[in-house]
C-alpha positions in Angstrom: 0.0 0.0 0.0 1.5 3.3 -1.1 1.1 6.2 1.0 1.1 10.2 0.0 3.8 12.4 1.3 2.1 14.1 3.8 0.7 11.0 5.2 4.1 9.1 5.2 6.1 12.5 6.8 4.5 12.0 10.4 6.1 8.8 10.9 9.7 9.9 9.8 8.8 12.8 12.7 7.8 10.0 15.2 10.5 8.5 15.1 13.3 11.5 15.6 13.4 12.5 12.0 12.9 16.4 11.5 10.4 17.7 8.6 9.2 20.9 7.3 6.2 22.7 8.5 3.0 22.3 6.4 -0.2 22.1 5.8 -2.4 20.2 3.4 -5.1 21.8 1.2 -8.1 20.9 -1.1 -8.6 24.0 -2.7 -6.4 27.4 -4.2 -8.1 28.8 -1.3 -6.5 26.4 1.3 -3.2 26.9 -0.1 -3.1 30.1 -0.4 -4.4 30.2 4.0 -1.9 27.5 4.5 0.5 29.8 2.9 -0.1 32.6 5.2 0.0 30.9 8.2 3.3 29.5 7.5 4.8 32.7 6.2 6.0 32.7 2.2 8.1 31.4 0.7 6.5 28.3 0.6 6.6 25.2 -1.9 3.5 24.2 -3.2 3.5 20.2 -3.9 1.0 17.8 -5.3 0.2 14.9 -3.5 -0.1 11.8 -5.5 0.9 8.5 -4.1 4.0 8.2 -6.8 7.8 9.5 -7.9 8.4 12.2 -10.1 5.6 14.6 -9.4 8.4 17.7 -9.9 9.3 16.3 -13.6 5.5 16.2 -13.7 5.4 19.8 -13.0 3.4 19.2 -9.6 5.9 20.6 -7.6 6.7 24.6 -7.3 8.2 27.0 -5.5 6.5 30.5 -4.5 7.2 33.6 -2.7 4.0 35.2 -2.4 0.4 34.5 -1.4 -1.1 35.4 -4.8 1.2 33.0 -6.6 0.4 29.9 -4.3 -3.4 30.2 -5.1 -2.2 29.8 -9.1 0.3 27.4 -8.6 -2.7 24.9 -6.7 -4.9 26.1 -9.1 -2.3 24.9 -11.6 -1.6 21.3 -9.8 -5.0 20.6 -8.3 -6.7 18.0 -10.8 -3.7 17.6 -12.5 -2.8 13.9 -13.2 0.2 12.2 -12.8 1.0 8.7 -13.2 -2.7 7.9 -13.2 -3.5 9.5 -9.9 -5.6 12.7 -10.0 -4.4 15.2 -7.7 -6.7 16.4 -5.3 -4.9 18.2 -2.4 -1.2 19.6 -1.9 1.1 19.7 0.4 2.1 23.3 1.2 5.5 23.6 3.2 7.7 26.0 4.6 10.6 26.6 1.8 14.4 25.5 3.6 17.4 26.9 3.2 19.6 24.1 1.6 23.7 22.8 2.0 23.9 19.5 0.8 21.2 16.9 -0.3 21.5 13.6 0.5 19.5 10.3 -0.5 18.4 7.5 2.2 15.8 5.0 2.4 15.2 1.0 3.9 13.8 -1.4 1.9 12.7 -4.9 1.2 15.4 -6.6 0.0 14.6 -9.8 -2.5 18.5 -10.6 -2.8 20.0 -10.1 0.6 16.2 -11.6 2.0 16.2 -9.1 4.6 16.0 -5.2 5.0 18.4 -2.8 3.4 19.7 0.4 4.1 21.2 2.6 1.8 22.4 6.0 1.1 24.4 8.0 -1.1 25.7 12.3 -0.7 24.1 12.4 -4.3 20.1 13.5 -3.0 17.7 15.1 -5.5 18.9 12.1 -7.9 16.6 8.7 -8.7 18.0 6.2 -6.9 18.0 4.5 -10.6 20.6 7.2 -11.8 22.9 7.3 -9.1 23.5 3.3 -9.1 24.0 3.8 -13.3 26.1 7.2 -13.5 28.1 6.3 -10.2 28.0 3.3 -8.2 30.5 4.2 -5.8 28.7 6.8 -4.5 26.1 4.5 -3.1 26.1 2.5 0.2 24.5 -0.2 0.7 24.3 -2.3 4.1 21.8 -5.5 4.3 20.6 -5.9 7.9 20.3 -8.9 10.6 17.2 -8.4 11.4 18.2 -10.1 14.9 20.3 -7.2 15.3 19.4 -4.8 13.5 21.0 -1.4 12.1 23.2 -0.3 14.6 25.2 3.9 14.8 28.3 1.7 14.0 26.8 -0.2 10.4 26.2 3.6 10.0 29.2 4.9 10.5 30.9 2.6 8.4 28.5 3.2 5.6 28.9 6.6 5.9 32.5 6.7 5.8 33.5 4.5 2.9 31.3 7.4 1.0 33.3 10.3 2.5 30.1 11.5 4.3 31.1 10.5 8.0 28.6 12.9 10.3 27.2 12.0 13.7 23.8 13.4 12.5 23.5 11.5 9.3 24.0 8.4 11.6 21.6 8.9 13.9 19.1 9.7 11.1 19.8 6.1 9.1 19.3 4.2 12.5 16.0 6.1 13.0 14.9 5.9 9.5 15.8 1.6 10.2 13.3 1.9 13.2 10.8 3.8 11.4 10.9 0.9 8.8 10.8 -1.3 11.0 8.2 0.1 13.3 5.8 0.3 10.6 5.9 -2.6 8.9 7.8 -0.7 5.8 8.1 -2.5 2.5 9.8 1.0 1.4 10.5 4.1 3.4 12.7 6.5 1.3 14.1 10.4 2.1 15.2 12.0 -1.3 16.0 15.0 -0.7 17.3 14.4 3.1 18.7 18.2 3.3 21.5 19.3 5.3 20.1 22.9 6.3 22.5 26.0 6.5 22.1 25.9 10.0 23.1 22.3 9.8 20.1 20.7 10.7 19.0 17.6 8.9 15.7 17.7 7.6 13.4 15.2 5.5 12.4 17.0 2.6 10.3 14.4 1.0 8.7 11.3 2.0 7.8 7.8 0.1 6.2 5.0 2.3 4.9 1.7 0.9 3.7 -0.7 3.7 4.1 -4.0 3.4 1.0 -5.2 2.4 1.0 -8.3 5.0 1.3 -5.9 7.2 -2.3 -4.1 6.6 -4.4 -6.3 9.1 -1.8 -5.5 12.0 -1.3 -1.6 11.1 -5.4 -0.7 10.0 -5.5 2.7 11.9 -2.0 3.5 9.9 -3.5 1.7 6.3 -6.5 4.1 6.7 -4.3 7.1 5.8 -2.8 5.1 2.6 -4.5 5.6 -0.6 -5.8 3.4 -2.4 -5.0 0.7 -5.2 -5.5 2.1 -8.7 -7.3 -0.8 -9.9 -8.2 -1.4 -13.6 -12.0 -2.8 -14.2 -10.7 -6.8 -14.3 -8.3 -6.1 -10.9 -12.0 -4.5 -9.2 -13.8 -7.5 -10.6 -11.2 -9.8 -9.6 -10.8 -8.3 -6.1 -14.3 -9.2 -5.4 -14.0 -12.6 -6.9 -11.4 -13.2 -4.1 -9.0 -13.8 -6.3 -5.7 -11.9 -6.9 -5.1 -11.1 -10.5 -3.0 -8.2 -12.2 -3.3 -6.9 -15.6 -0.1 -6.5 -17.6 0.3 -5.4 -21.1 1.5 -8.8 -22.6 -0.7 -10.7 -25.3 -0.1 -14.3 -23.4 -2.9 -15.0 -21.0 -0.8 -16.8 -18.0 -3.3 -19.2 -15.8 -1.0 -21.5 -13.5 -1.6 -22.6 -10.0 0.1 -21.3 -7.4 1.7 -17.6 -7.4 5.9 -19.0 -7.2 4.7 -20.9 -10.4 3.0 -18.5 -12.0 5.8 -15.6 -11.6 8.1 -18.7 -13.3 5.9 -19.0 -15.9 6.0 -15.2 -16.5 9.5 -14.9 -15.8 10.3 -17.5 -18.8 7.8 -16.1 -21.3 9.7 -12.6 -21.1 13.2 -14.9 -21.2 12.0 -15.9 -24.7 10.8 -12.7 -25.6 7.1 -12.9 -25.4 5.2 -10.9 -22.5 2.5 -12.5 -20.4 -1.1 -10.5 -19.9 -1.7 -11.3 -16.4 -0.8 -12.4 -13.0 -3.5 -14.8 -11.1 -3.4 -16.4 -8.2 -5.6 -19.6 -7.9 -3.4 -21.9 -5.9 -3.9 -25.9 -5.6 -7.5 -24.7 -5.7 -7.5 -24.5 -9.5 -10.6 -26.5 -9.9 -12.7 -24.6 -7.8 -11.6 -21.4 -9.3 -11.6 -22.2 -12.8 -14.2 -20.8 -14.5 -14.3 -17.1 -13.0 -10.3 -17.2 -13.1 -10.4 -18.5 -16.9 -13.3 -15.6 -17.6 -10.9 -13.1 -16.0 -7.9 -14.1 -18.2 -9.6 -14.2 -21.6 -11.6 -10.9 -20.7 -8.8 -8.9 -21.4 -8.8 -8.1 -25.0 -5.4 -8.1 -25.6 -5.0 -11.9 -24.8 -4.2 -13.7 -27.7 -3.1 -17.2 -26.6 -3.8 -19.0 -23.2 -1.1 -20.9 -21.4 -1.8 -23.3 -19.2 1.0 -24.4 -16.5 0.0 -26.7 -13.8 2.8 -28.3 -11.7 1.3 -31.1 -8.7 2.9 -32.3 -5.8 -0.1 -32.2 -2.8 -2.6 -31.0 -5.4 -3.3 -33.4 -8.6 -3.1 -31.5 -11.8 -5.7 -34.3 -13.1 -8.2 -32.6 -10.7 -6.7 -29.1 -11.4 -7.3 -29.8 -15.6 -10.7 -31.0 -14.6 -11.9 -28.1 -13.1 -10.2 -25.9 -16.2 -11.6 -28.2 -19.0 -15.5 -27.9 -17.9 -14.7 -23.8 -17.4 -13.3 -24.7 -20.7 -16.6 -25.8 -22.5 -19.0 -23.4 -20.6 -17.2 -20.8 -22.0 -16.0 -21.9 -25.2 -13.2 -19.6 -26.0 -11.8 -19.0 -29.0 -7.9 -18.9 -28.6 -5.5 -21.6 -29.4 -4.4 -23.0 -25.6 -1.2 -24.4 -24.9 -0.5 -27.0 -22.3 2.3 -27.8 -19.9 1.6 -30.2 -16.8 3.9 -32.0 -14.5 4.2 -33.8 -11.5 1.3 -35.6 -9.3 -1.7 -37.0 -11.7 -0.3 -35.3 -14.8 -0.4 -38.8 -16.7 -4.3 -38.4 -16.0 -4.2 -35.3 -17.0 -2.6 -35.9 -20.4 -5.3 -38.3 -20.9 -8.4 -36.4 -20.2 -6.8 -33.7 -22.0 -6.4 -35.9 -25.4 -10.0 -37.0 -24.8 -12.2 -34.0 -24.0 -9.9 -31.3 -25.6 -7.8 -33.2 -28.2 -4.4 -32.0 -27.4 -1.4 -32.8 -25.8 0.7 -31.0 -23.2 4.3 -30.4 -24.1 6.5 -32.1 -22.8 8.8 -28.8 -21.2 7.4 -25.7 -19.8 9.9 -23.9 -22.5 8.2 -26.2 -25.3 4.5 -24.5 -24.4 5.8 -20.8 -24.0 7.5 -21.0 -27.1 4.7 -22.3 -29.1 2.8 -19.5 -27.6 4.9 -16.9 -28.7 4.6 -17.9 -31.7 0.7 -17.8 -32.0 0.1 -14.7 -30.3 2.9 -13.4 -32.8 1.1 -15.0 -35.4 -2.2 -13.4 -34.3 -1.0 -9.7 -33.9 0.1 -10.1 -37.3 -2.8 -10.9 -39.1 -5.1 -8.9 -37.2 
């Protein structure tokens, strides 16, 4: 769950973190009060639960009351990234040193939390590791542990940024991330004031979303999912789909399997349409997962991927085959099936659908490359 700045500031303050004064507003009116009562300048910012709202132009800076109503007149219902923008974030302007960039994360590689930072703030995190990867410090964390002033210290000084401050702020950022059951907490800018305070300029929280039934006064303030129409429908199904832009309708059970399956259609250059979750329980959510799939009208080509150990994919292409003839689809369907009851499977496959599974996971994603390439070119 992504959260907007001004929700996500409040818990870099909890936990020790200075932040600028502000206020949020709905209307040019608001702003332009909010303005006022923290004395101009001020910097006007759209909030929007995604990066890149100043290359988006939703992010200005003004020095007097009349130009804060315009510039929120400007931002408010401006869209960016998909998100319409219906309040902003109006803040006391700082006097800026040095910008720095820090955040905790969710680590898939290191399969634990990880700090990092880099002297290079104001930067995407994408462009500093690109341009200049020595300038970024990185430092996995024991989560038994956890990040202590010294890890932060000796981040801080193989990047030539050694200060007792920063140090204390990575260690509280750490406990924020932890505290909140973080997924992503990122400062870009953290600003060194001319005073030589360190303040967090801007804010991006994404809680884990495992973490939603234990934090649901704090998931309150998040906004919510941007779903397209087949995500609502599925969402209500109970079942956890997500449409991509891929031509290759993906229906496998069990999410590890599925992101596999994905994983090695884009290996062989082909791009999968969806992500669905249906689990061992394939044959019981069959036909509103298969409706959900083939809904999309950029599907071309379904592949099938069922792997059994403690579920039977006999059972699992059971359940699929009578969603199969209820709905009587249209698209060529390619078949891979392995493990418990897949010699069943093969069977009942050859009798009620008249094809065969091939015999590698590779063999079917090829082939249905090929037809959805086939497909786009003749439509």
């Amino acid at each position: 769950m992504n959260f907007e700045e001004h929700a996500a500031k409040p818990l870099l303050q909890a936990a020790g973190i200075a932040i600028p004064r502000g206020r949020l507003a709905r209307s040019a009116g608001e702003a332009a009060a909010a303005a006022t009562a923290l004395g101009v300048p001020v910097v006007v910012k759209a909030q929007a639960p995604t990066g890149k709202r100043g290359k988006a132009g939703g992010i200005r800076t003004v020095d007097d009351t009349r130009a804060v109503r315009e510039a929120a007149r400007a931002i408010l219902g401006m869209e960016i990234a998909g998100h319409r923008v219906e309040a902003v974030l109006v803040e006391e302007q700082m006097q800026v040193a040095a910008e720095y960039y820090a955040a905790v994360l969710s680590d898939a590689a290191s399969k634990g939390p990880l700090v990092m930072f880099s002297p290079e703030g104001g930067m995407d995190v994408e462009e500093i590791a690109a341009s200049m990867p020595d300038r970024l410090g990185q430092a996995p964390v024991d989560i038994l542990h956890g990040f202590t002033l010294d890890a932060a210290h000796e981040m801080l000084e193989g990047l030539g940024a050694e200060e007792g401050p920063l140090a204390e702020t990575l260690v509280a950022l750490y406990r924020a991330y932890r505290d909140n059951d973080a997924e992503l907490l990122e400062v870009n800018p953290l600003a060194r004031l001319a005073d030589g305070r360190l303040v967090a300029l801007d804010c991006k929280f994404v809680l884990d979303d495992s973490g939603i039934q234990r934090r649901q006064e704090l998931a309150g303030r998040g906004s919510p999912e941007t779903l397209t129409a087949l995500e609502a429908r599925a969402r209500a199904l109970g079942l956890r789909y997500i449409e991509l832009d891929g031509d290759i309708g993906v229906l496998a059970n069990g999410a590890g399997l599925t992101m596999t399956t994905m994983d090695v259609i884009a290996h062989h250059g082909g791009q999968p349409a969806n992500f669905i979750e249906i689990g061992g329980a394939a044959y019981t959510k069959a036909k509103p997962a298969l409706e959900l799939v083939l809904d999309n009208p950029r599907v071309k080509c379904l592949l099938v991927n069922f792997c059994g150990a403690f579920a039977r994919t006999d059972v699992m292409t059971g359940g699929l085959l009578d969603a199969w003839e209820a709905l009587k689809p249209t698209v060529p369907v390619f078949f891979s099936v392995r493990g418990t009851g897949s010699t069943e499977a093969r069977e009942v496959l050859r009798e009620r659908l008249g094809v065969s599974p091939y015999e590698t996971m590779d063999g079917a994603i090829v082939a249905a490359i090929a037809a959805a390439r086939d497909a786009g070119a003749s439509s």
